[in-house]
Steps between C-alpha positions, in 0.01 A plus 500: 500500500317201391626153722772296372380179353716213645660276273400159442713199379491297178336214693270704711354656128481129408286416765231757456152393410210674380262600832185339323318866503347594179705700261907492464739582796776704506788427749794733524845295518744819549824604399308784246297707558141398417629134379220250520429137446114505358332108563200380269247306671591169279875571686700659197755781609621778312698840590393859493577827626310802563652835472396881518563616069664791461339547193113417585334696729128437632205720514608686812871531327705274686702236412279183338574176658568252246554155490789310306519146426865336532374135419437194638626283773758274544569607165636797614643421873481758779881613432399616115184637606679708782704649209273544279301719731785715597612571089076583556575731752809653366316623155253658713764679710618607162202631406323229272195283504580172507271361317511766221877410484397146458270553250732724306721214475285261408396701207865553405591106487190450308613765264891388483377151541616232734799388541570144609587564869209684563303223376623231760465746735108605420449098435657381842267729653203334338579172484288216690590142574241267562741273723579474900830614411384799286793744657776258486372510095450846462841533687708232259275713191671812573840345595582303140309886288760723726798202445432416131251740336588834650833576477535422140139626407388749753539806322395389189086549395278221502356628185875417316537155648522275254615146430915560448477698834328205672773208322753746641390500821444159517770349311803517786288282742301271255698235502725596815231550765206289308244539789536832537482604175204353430341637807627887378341434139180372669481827733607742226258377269202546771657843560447615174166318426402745773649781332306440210155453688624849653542649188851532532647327231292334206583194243613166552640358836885486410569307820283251412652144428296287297531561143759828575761466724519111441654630142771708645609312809693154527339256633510398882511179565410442830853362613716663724667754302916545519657867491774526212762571723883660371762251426846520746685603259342790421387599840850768533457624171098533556547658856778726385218676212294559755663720747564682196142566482309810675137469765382328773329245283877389424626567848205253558632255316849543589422426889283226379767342310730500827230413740356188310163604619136529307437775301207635735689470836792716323192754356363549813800530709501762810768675660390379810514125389908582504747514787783663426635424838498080429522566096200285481149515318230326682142469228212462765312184519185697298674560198628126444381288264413201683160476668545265778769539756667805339747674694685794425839454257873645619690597240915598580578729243829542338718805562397586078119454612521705794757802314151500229285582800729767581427627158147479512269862634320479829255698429183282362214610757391129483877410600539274196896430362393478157201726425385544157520851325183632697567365772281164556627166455724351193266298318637161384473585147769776564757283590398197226541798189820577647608157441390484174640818390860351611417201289406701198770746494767234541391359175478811366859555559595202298450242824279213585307677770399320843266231433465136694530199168294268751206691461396590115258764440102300291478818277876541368631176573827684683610441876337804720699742626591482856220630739533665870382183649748318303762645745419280750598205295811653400625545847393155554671350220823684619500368829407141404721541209809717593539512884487230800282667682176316666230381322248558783639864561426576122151429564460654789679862310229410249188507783440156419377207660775299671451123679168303585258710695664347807805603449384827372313506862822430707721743261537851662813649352505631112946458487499872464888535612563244225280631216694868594795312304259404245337804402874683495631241295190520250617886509835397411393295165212771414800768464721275297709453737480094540425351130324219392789316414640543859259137613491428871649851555330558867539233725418498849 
């Protein structure tokens, strides 16, 4: 029985270096069989695994050692290329070469064609950043494709993108999340440049900007951008339609409505980011928005945001609240078409939908219907406008910035006793239950 290869760590693969002998070297990092990091002389890393085929059988008719690439390193870290090599191992168990499976495959995409996903996937692997921070890049490349692109596009072929699909991607976070957006059009449209030097897709870029998108697209202009947000007095009659309304992407928005929280934090919720026990939700300090001295955000739910938890399925493997229909996360444009939808059938039903009049629309010259961001004004305007409660403790339900940075350095509590009274009351006038014409309703 051939000896047991002892794992190494993530840091101890780091750390390997090429021996300076002639030729490549091959080091095996365990946990699979035959897993092994191979080292170029000029330092650059990339997986492989050897295996006996099944299939392939030498001279003497024996099993044929072959070699399999699994890519390169840090690309892929040691935890992918562990699993990799045991889905590697499990096909030959089964009975099937590996790389004949592989190849198979490839033939069959190139036949069906590629779909989106697969592209960011077969890009990410490829893609090289001439910068010191090249994996923090790579890393924020695949983030905003799997947040923005993906879930809306992932399934579709590259082949049948076209110009409406990329204004409909684009168009919920244009003008809401400026920076971003631009950022998504600028990878998208280097993704599928790719494509078409691949032979994937052929024709015009129709993520390009200049003298294309420019056309279709409002103009951003460079200001800090407000979210139409719903007006108090239709916030009941709003909230009521929507737990009318079936799936997780309007559970989503349901719990994001009562939480006063951004759309992402909500998205990428986890069951163990709740405690049932102290009916709180604590968002770690990583997924925060602010970059210097973040901290992680407690949020008391209400006894109607904790009886939608109850509601909710435990059984996402990646332990998320609100998965999407396959399982990953909700993307943001999920939750923004929901919105929309509400504003469109409302006026479709003879009403005037859910729009914000402060904030009128370049194209149609009409106010914009109210947004998922937008609900964090609204709960701010009802406890500025309708309620006594603090002005400081509003912020600090919002995650904002509260105080001078010395008073923010002396400040160690978050009032989380007194925002519990809050967030129940902002139940209470989500349900109908308080009105807008009940004014300085909630007093401490």
């Amino acid at each position: 029985m051939p000896k047991r290869v002892k794992e190494m760590t993530a840091l101890q693969v780091k750390n390997l270096k090429h021996s300076g002998k002639k030729g490549n070297d091959t080091v095996s990092v365990g946990g699979a069989d035959g897993l092994k990091l191979q080292i170029t002389s000029s330092g650059a890393k990339s997986w492989l695994i050897r295996y006996a085929s099944p299939t392939h059988m030498n001279e003497k008719g024996k099993s044929k050692i072959r070699e399999m690439g699994l890519g390169p390193y840090p690309s892929i870290g040691l935890k992918d290329a562990r699993e990799k090599a045991l889905e590697v191992r499990k096909l030959v168990i089964e009975k099937i070469d590996p790389i004949d499976q592989a190849k198979e495959d490839n033939n069959k995409r190139q036949s069906q064609g590629f779909t989106v996903k697969q592209a960011v996937d077969d890009y990410y692997l490829q893609l090289i950043v001439p910068s010191p921070n090249a994996d923090r890049t790579k890393q924020q490349w695949i983030n905003a494709m799997n947040a923005y692109v993906v879930p809306g596009l992932g399934s579709t072929l590259v082949k049948d993108i076209d110009t409406d699909a990329v204004v409909t991607l684009l168009e919920p976070i244009w003008l809401t999340k400026p920076r971003m957006a631009s950022d998504v059009r600028n990878y998208f449209e280097h993704l599928l440049d790719w494509a078409t030097h691949k032979k994937i897709r052929t024709g015009d870029n129709p993520a390009r900007l200049k003298g294309n998108l420019e056309f279709r697209l409002p103009k951003q202009d460079g200001e800090q951008q407000h979210h139409p947000a719903l007006q108090l007095p239709d916030t009941s009659s709003w909230f009521a339609e929507l737990r009318t309304r079936r799936g997780n992407g309007s559970r989503a928005l349901e719990f994001l409505a009562m939480t006063a929280v951004r759309s992402e934090n909500v998205r990428r919720m986890t069951w163990d980011e709740y405690d049932e026990e102290t009916r709180i939700w604590t968002i770690p300090k990583e997924k925060m928005k602010m970059k210097r001295n973040r901290r992680e955000h407690r949020v008391p739910l209400s006894n109607e945001a904790i009886e939608l938890l109850k509601q909710q399925p435990r059984d996402n493997k990646k332990g998320l609240v609100f998965p999407a229909l396959r399982g990953g996360t909700l993307s943001d444009m999920t939750l923004s078409k929901a919105m929309k939808r509400m504003h469109l059938n409302d006026i479709a039903k003879g009403g005037k939908g859910f729009s914000d009049p402060a904030i009128i629309d370049t194209k149609t010259n009409e106010p914009r219907h109210a947004v998922p961001h937008g609900l964090r004004s609204t709960f701010k305007d009802w406890s500025t406008e309708l309620t006594y409660f603090d002005g400081d403790m509003t912020e600090i339900a919002l995650a904002h910035k509260v105080g001078t940075e010395v008073e923010r350095a002396y400040r160690r509590l978050d009032m989380l006793e007194k925002r519990r009274g809050q967030m129940q009351a902002w139940a209470e006038f989500l349900y109908g239950r308080q009105t807008a014409k009940d004014i300085l309703v909630f007093q401490p």
